[in-house]
C-alpha positions in Angstrom: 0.0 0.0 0.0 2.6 2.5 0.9 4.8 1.1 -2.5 1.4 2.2 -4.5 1.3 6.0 -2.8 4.8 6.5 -3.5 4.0 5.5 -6.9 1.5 7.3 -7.3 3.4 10.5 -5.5 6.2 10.5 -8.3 3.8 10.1 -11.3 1.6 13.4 -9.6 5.5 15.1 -9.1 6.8 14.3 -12.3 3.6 15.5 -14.5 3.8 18.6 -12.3 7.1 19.1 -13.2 6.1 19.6 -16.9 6.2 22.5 -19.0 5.1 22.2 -22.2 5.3 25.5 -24.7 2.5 24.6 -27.4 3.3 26.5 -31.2 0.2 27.2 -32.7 -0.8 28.2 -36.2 -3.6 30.7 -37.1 -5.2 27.4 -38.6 -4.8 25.6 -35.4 -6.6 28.6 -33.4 -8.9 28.9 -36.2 -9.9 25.1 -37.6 -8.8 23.8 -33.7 -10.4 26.1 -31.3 -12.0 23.8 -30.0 -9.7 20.7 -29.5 -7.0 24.0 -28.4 -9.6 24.9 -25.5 -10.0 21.2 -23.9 -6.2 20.3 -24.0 -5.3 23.7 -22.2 -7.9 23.1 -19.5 -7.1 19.7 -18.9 -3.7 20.7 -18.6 -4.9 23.0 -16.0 -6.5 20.2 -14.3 -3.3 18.3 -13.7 -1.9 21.8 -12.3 0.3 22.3 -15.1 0.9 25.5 -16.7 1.6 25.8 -20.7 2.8 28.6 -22.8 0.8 29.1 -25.9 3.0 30.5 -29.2 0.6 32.4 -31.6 0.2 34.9 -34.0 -0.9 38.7 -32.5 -4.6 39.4 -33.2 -5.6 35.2 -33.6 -8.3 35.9 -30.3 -7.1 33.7 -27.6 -9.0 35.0 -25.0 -12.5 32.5 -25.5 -9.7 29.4 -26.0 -7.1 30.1 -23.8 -7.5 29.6 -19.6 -6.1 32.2 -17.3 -3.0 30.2 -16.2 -1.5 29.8 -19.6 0.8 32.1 -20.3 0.5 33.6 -23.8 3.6 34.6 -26.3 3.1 36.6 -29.1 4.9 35.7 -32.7 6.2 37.7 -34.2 6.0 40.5 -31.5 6.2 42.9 -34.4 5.0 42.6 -37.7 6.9 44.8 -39.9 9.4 44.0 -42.9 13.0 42.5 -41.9 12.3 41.9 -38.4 12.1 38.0 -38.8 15.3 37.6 -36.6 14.9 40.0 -34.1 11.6 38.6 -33.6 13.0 35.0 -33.2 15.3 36.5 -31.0 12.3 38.3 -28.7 10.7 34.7 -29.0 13.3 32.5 -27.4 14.1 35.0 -25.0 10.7 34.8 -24.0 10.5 31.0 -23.7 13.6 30.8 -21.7 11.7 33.5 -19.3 9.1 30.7 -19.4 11.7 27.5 -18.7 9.6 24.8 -20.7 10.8 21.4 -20.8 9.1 20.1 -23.7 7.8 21.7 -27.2 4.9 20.8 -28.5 4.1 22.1 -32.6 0.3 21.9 -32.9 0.6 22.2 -36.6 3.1 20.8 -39.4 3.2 24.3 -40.7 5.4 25.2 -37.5 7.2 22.5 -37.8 10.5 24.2 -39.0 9.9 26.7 -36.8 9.6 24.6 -33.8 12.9 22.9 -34.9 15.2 25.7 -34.4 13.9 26.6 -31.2 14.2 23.0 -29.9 17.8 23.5 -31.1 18.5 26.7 -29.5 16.7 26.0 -26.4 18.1 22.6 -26.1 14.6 20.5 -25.5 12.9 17.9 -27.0 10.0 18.2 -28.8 6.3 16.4 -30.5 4.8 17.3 -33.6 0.8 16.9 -34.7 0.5 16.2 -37.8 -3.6 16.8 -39.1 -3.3 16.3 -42.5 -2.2 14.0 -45.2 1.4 14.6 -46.5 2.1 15.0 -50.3 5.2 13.4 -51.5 7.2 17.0 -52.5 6.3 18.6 -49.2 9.0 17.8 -46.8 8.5 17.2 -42.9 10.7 19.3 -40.9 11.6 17.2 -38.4 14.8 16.8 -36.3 16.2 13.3 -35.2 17.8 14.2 -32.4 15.5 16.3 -31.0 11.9 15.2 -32.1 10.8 12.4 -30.5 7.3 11.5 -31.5 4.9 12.7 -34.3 1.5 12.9 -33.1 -1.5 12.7 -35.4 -5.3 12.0 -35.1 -6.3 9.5 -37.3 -4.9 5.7 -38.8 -5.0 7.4 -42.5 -2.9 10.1 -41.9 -0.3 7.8 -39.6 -0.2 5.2 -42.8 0.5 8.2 -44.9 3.0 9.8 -42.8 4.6 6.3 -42.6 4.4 6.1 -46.4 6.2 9.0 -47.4 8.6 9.0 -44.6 9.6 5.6 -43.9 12.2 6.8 -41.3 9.5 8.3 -39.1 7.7 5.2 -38.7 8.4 4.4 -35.4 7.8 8.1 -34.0 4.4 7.9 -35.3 1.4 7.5 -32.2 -2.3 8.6 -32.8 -4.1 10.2 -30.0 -7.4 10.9 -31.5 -8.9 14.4 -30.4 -11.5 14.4 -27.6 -14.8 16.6 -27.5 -17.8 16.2 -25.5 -21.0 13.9 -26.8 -24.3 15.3 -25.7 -27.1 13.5 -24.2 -29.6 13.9 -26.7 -30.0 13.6 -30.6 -30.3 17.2 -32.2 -31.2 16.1 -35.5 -35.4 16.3 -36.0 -36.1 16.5 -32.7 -39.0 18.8 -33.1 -41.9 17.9 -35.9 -43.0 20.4 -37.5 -39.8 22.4 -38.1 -37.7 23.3 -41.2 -35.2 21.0 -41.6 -32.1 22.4 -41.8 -28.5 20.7 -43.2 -25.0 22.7 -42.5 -21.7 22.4 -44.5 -17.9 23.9 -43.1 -17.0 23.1 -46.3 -14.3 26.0 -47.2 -15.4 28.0 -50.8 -12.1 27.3 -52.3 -13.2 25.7 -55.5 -16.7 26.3 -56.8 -16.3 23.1 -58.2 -16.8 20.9 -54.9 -20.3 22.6 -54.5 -22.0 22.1 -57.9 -23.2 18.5 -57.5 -24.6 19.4 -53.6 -26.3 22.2 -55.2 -28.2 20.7 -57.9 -29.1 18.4 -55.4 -30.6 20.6 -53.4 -32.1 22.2 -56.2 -34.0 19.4 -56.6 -35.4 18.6 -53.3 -36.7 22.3 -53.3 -38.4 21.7 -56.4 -39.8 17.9 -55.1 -41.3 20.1 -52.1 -39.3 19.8 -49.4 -39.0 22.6 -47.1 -35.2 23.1 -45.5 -32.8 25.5 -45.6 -28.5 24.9 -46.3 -25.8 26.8 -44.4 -22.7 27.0 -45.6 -20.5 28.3 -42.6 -17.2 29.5 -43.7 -15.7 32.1 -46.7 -13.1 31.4 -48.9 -11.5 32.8 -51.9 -14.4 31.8 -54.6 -17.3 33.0 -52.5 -18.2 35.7 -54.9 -18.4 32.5 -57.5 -20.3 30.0 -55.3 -22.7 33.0 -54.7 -23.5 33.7 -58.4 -23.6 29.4 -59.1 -26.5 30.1 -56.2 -28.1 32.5 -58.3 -28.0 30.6 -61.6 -29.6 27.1 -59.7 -32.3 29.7 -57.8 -31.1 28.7 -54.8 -30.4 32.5 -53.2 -33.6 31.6 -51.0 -32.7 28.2 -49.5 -28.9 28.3 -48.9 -27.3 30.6 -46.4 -23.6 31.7 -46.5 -22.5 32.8 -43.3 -19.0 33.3 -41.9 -17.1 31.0 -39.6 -18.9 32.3 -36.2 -17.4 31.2 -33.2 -18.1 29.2 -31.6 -19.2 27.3 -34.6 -21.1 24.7 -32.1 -23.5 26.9 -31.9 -24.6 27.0 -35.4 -24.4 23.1 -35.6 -26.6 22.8 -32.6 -29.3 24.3 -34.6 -29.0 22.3 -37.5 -30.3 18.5 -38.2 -28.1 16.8 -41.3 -24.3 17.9 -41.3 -22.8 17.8 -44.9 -19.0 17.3 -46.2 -19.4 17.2 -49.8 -16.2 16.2 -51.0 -13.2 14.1 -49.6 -11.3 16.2 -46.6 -7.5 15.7 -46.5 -7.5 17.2 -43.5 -8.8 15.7 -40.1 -11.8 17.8 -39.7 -12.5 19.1 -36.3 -16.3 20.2 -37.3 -17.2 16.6 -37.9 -16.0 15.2 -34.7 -17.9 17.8 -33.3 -21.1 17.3 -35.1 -21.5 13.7 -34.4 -21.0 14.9 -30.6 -23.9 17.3 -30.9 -26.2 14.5 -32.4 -26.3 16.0 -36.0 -27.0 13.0 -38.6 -23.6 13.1 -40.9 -24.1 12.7 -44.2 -20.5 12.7 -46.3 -18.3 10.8 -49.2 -15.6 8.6 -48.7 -11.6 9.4 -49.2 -9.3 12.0 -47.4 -9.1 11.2 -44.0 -11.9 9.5 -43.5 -11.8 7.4 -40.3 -14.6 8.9 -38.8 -17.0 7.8 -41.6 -18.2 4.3 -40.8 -20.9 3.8 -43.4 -24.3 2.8 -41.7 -23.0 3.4 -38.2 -22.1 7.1 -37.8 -22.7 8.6 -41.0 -25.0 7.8 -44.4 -22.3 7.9 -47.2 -22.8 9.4 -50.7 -20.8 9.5 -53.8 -19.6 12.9 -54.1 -19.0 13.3 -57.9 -22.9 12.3 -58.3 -25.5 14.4 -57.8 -28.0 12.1 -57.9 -26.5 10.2 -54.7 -25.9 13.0 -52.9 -29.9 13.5 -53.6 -31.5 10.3 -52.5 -29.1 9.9 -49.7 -30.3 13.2 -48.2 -34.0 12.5 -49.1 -33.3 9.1 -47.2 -32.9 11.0 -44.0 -35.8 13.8 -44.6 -38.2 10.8 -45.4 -36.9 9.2 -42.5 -36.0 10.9 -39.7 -35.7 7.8 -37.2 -32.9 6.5 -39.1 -30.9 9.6 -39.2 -31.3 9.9 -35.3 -30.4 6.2 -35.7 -26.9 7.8 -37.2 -26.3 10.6 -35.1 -27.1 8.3 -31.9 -24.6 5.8 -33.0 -21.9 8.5 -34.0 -22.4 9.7 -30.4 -21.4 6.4 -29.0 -18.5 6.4 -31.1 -17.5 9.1 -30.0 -17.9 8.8 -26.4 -15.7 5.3 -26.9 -13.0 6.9 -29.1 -12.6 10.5 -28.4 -13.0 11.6 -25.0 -11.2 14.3 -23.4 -10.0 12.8 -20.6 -7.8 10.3 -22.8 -6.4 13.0 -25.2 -5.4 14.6 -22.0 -3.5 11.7 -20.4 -2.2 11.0 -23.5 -0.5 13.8 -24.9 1.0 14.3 -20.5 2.2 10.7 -21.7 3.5 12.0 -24.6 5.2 14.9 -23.0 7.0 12.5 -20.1 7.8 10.2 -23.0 10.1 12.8 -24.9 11.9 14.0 -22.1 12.9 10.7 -20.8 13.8 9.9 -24.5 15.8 13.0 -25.2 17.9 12.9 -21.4 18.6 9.1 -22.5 20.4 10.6 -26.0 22.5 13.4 -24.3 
């Protein structure tokens, strides 16, 4: 008995003793608000304090906890002042004495890589997305020790295009919060109403969804599509709205945070083409109770045809119709769906484990790294 306090004593010392400094993107505290907001409080929870790395201006504030300590990079945005900013940025991390770096994104992985090498730590990188072969993971081998990523497809393709990171590869899949009840028609008599955070990069991934919704409108049924999110062919998508006469039934809206809020309100949740990046807005839609209703490809993992999601073909229109007319004829079987993505979820991705097991991570890389120097 007193063998399993003492234990217990140096695991609680040893996690307190970690400092982790996380690097964020302005995609990670835009696309992973969210995920961003749990892992700080549950850091908090275990009585550690973290150092968030972001951009000036990327609105911490709602994601961040009072007892992280935010850094600001680059402390000034003006031409020629990349070094001097590095230089205000270590400074301010050896202020902060962290013993382990954590790159929430691949995009800081370089970045993350010189400072692990100037401030003599080890360090993890998450890796969200698959990895094209003529894009080059920055990684170090002496100083990285494990490559984090979310889902099996993107640790196959990681191991595929970089063999000799195969054995720093671990998945800890992202945690969120189920709800008790099923969103999607819960109330007769309302509008239905589907949501997509499909980006409007390419006007092309929205045609086939949009004739299909053209069509249900014209078969009589009454619903209304958000798309929440801009992109750089808005002004094209919005004139392709006009030209199907759809200016009436679909909705564009920015990306309002907290996006939850406009998936709470909504019954069918729509990805209309393959996603090569894990997508944060999923996981959290099949935690609100929102029937999914996607194609296949991209990192798909959380697509389980018949279980948490009804799957379409995404280059037909006429599937992406009757698949969504499936779930307005029949509403029990898309709460059927969004019930049984909300047990998956609850069995997969809970916060609690994400928690433990990124602290696992952390321990894990400084153990590895004092046993190489």
């Amino acid at each position: 008995m007193v063998k399993q306090r003492k234990d217990s004593a140096a695991k609680t010392k040893g996690r307190k003793s970690i400092r982790p400094a996380l690097i964020a993107s302005e995609r990670t505290m835009s696309e992973y608000s969210i995920n961003l907001h749990h892992l700080l409080v549950g850091l908090a929870d275990e009585s550690i304090q973290p150092a968030l790395v972001c951009r000036p201006g990327s609105n911490p504030a709602p994601v961040v906890p009072p007892r992280a300590e935010i850094i600001n990079h680059p402390a000034f945005e003006l031409p020629l002042m990349g070094r001097q900013n590095k230089k205000i940025l270590v400074e301010r991390l050896e202020k902060f004495g962290p013993t382990v770096l954590h790159c929430l994104c691949e995009s800081k992985a370089k970045l993350t890589r010189q400072l692990a090498r100037q401030l003599d730590l080890p360090y993890v990188v998450t890796v969200n997305s698959l990895q094209k072969g003529f894009r080059q993971l920055a990684v170090s081998a002496r100083r990285c020790a494990k490559i984090i990523v979310p889902a099996k497809s993107i640790a196959s393709n990681i191991a595929k295009v970089y063999p000799r990171l195969a054995g720093q590869i671990e998945q800890i899949n992202i945690g969120t919060f189920a709800t008790e009840t099923v969103r999607c028609f819960e109330k007769t008599g309302r509008q239905g109403c589907i949501v997509t955070t499909h980006r409007l990069e390419d006007v092309d991934d929205f045609e086939n969804l949009f004739n299909a919704v053209r069509h249900l409108a014209i078969d009589g049924y009454e619903f209304m599509l958000v798309t929440a999110g801009g992109g750089r062919e808005e002004s094209k998508v919005r004139r392709l709205l006009s030209t199907f006469g759809l200016l009436q039934t679909v909705i564009i809206v920015p990306r309002l945070k907290p996006l939850r809020s406009v998936i709470d309100a909504c019954d069918i949740f729509v990805q209309p083409t393959a996603n090569y990046v894990f997508d944060q807005t999923l996981l959290e839609a099949m935690s609100a109770g929102v029937a999914v209703a996607s194609c296949k490809g991209g990192v798909d993992d959380l697509i389980i045809e018949g279980q948490t999601a009804v799957v379409f073909d995404g280059g037909d229109e006429l599937s992406i119709y009757s698949t969504l007319q499936q779930l307005f004829d029949r509403p029990e079987l898309a709460q059927q769906i969004a019930r049984g993505a909300q047990d998956y979820v609850r069995k997969n991705h809970t916060v609690s484990k994400m928690v433990a097991d990124t602290l696992r991570s952390y321990l894990d890389a400084e153990r590895w790294y004092r046993s190489k120097t």
